[in-house]
C-alpha positions in Angstrom: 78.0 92.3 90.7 79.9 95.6 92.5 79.6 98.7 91.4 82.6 101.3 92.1 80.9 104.3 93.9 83.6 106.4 94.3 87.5 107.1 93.5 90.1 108.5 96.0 92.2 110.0 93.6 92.6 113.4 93.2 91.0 113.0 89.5 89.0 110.7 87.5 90.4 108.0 86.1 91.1 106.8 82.8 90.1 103.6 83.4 86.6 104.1 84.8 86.2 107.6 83.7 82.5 107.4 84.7 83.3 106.9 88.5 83.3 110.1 90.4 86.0 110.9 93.2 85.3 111.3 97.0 86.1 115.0 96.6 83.2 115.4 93.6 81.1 113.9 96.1 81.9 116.4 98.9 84.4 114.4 100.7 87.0 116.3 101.9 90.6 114.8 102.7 89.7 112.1 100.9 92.2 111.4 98.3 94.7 108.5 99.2 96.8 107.1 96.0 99.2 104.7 95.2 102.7 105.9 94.0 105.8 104.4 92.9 109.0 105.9 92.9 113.0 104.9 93.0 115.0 105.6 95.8 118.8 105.7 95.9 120.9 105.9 99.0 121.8 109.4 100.8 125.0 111.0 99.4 124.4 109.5 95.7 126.6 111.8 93.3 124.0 114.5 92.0 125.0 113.2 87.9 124.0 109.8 88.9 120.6 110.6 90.3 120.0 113.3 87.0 120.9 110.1 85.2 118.7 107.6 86.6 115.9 110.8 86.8 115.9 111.0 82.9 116.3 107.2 82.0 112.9 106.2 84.3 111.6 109.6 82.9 112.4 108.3 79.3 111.1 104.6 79.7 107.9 105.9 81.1 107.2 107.8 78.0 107.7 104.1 75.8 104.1 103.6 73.9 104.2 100.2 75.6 105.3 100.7 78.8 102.4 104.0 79.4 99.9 101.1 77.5 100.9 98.6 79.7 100.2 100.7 82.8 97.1 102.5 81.7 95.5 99.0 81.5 96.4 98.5 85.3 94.4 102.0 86.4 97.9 103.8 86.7 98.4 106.9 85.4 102.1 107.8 84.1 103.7 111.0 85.9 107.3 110.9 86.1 108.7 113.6 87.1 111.8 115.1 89.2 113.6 113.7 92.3 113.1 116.7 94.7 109.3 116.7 94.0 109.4 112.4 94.5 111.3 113.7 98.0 108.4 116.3 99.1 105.8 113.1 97.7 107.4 111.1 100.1 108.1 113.5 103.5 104.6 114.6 102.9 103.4 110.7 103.2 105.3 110.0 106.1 103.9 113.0 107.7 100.2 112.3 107.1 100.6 108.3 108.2 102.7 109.0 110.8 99.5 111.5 112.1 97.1 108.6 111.1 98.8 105.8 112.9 99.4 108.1 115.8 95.6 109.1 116.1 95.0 105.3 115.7 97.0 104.5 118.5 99.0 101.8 116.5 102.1 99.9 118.1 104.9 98.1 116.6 106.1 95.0 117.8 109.0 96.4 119.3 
């Protein structure tokens, strides 16, 4: 059987709410989590993206739709599109400081 010794969220989960995170356990730097977020191309009319922003922040209020996730280990944020835009520069940054450190190489 395995047994889940630690999280790398930032907090404990609702799904295994007994498993502690990296950072409870002294771990430093050690939170890494998955995100999801929609994108629209550069330039898109300020309205439009406030439109979008509230419609995916509506839907992920829907009983079913925060169930359905909550079963999968997510937990629902939502949230606004310049905070999704720091999320993302500050991702790039970090990997883009891991992959350099690592030494990896594209293809081309």
């Amino acid at each position: 059987a395995l047994r889940m010794l630690a999280l790398m969220s930032a907090e404990r989960s609702p799904a295994f709410p007994n498993v502690p995170t990296l950072k409870e356990l002294g771990v430093q730097n050690g939170v890494v989590e998955t995100w999801y977020g929609v994108f629209v191309p550069a330039g898109t009319p300020p309205e439009v993206v406030a439109k979008l922003n509230a419609d995916f922040n509506s839907l992920l209020q829907l009983p079913d739709v925060k169930e359905t996730m909550n079963k999968q280990g997510m937990v629902v944020v939502g949230g606004k599109p310049d905070r999704m835009g720091d999320l993302a520069k500050n991702e790039l940054t970090r990997w883009a400081r891991v992959v350099e450190k690592a030494g990896v190489k594209g293809d081309n």
